[in-house]
Every structure is written in structure tokens, then in C-alpha cells.
C-alpha positions in Angstrom: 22.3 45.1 18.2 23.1 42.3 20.7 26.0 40.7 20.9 27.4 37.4 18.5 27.4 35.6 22.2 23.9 36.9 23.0 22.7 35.3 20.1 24.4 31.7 20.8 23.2 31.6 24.3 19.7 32.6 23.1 20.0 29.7 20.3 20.7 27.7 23.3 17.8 28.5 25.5 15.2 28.1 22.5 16.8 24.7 21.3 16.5 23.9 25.5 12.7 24.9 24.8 11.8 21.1 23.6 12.1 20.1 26.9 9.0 22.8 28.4 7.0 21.9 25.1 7.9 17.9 26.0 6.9 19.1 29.6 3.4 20.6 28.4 2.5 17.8 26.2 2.1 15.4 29.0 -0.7 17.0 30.3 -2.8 16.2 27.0 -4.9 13.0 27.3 -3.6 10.0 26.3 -5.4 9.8 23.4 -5.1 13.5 22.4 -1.3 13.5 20.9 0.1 17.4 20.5 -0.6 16.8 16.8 -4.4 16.7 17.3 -4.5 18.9 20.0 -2.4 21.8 16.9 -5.2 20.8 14.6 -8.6 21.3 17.0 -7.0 24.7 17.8 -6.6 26.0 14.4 -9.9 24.9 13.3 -11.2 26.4 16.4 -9.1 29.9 15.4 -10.1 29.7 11.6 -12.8 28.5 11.1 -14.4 25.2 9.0 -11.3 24.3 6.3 -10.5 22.1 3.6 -7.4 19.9 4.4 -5.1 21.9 2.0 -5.7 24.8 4.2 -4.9 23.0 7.3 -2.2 21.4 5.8 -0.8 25.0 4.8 -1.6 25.9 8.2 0.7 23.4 9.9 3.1 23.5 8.0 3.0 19.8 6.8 2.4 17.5 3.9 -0.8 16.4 3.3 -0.8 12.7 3.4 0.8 13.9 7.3 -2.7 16.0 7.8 -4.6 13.0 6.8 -3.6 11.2 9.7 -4.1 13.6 12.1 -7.4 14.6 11.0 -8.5 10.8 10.6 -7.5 10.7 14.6 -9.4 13.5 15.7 -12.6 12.8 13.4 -12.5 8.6 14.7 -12.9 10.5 18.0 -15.3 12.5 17.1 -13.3 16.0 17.8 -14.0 16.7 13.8 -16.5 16.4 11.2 -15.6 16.2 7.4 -18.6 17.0 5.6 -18.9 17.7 2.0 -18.1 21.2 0.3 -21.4 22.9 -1.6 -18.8 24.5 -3.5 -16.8 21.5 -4.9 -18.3 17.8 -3.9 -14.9 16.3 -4.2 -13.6 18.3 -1.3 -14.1 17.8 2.2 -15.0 20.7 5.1 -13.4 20.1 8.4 -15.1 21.6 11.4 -14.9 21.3 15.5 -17.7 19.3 16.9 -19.3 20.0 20.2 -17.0 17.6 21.5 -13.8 18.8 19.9 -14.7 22.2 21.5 -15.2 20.7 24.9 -11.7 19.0 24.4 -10.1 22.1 23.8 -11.8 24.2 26.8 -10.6 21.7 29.1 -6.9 21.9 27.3 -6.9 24.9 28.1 -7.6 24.5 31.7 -5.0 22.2 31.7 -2.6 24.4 29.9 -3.0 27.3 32.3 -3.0 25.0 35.4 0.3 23.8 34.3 1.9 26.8 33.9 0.7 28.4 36.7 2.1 25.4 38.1 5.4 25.6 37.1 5.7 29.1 37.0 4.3 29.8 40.9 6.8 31.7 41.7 7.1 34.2 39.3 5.9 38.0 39.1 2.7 39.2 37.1 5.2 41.8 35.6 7.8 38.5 34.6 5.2 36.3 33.2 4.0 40.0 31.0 7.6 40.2 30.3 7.7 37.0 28.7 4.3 37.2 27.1 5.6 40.5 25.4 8.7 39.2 24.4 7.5 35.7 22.8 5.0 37.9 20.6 7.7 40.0 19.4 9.9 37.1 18.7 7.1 35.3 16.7 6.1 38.8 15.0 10.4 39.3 14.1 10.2 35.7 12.5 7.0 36.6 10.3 5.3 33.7 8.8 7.9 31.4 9.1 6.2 29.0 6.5 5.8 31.6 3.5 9.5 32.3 4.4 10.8 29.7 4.2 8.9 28.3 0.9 10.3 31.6 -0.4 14.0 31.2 0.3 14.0 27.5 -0.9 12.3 28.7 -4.2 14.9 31.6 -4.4 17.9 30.3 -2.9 21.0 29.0 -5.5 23.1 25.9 -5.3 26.4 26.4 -3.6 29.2 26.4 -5.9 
């Protein structure tokens, strides 16, 4: 087990890890906020959806996942189109053009940090690879956690 000072210095460098994620997110187009460019990529992942789903998905309250979605679908990156199996629902699915939008994140994505990261070693950016998958796999679904601890967790007393 690492050390207690291990752990605060690794809370340190993750809290530090806003800044990269600031960093990445001005290479989005101006009118593709990180927001939009979280929802094209899960659709793109899972698959048409209704809004619950996607709002389960990020993590976020639906009235938030309404906005979002009404951005990408008034720029065409999205379709809502009604559900055979229940008319009052709505299907969300990639368009051609939200699929083009996310190739070409991509491209900028990887240009970016092969940009920044130049001057590191195939085996350092494996390294990294490896040990952000194990971090994310040691966390588990954060969001079932965490709306299992607040629906098990006691009042302080």
C-alpha cells in the first residue's frame, strides 16, 4: 500500500488535472462547448438513447441534458425522433454531421497531445494509458457509487 504522502501528492496532481482538461478543451470549436462534444461521444459509443439514459450517462440532471442536447440538435449534430415503443419519448441519435464533428475531434484530440506530449517515449505514453485505465477501473462506476453511498450513508451525529 502506498504511503499517506503518496496519496496527498497524487490528490494534488489529479486536482492539477483541470488545468490539461482546460488545456484540451480549447481545441473544440467555438461552438462545440466540452459539454456537447461528452454528449456526441456517448451517443456515438452507445448507441440511439432516450434523454434519461444520457442523462444517467453523464451524470447530470435532466433539465442540464436538455440544454445540451437542444445545442447539439439546433446544430444539427443530433436528431430527436420519436420512440415506436412509447410516442411520448424522444430517441436521440448522431447525424452524419455529428459524426463528422467527432472524427475531426478526434484528429484534433490526438494532434494536441501528440503535441504536447512530443517528447515523451512510446513505453511513457503506454505507461500512462495503462495506469489511467486502472485508475478508472479501481473507481468503478463512479455514478452508481456514489448514488449508493448517499442512499446508504447516515447523518453525523
Amino acid at each position: 500500500m502506498a504511503a499517506h504522502s503518496q496519496y496527498e501528492e497524487l490528490a494534488r496532481q489529479l486536482s492539477a488535472i483541470g488545468a490539461v482538461k482546460r488545456e484540451m478543451g480549447r481545441m473544440l470549436p467555438q461552438d462545440c462547448p466540452p459539454a456537447s462534444a461528452g454528449v456526441l461521444t456517448l451517443l456515438d459509443r452507445h448507441g440511439e438513447m432516450r434523454m434519461s439514459q444520457l442523462a444517467e450517462l453523464l451524470a447530470i440532471d435532466m433539465s442540464v441534458t436538455s440544454r445540451h442536447v437542444a445545442h447539439a440538435a439546433e446544430r444539427g449534430w443530433i436528431e430527436r425522433k420519436p420512440d415506436p415503443a412509447d410516442k411520448r419519448s424522444r430517441l436521440l441519435r448522431l447525424t452524419p454531421s455529428g459524426t463528422e464533428l467527432l472524427e475531426e475531434l478526434a484528429e484534433r484530440y490526438t494532434a494536441t497531445l501528440a503535441r504536447y506530449l512530443d517528447d515523451w517515449t512510446d513505453t511513457d505514453v503506454g505507461h500512462l494509458v495503462e495506469l489511467l485505465a486502472r485508475l478508472r477501473t479501481s473507481f468503478g462506476d463512479c455514478r452508481t457509487r456514489a448514488h449508493h453511498d448517499s442512499t446508504t450513508r447516515t447523518p453525523a451525529g
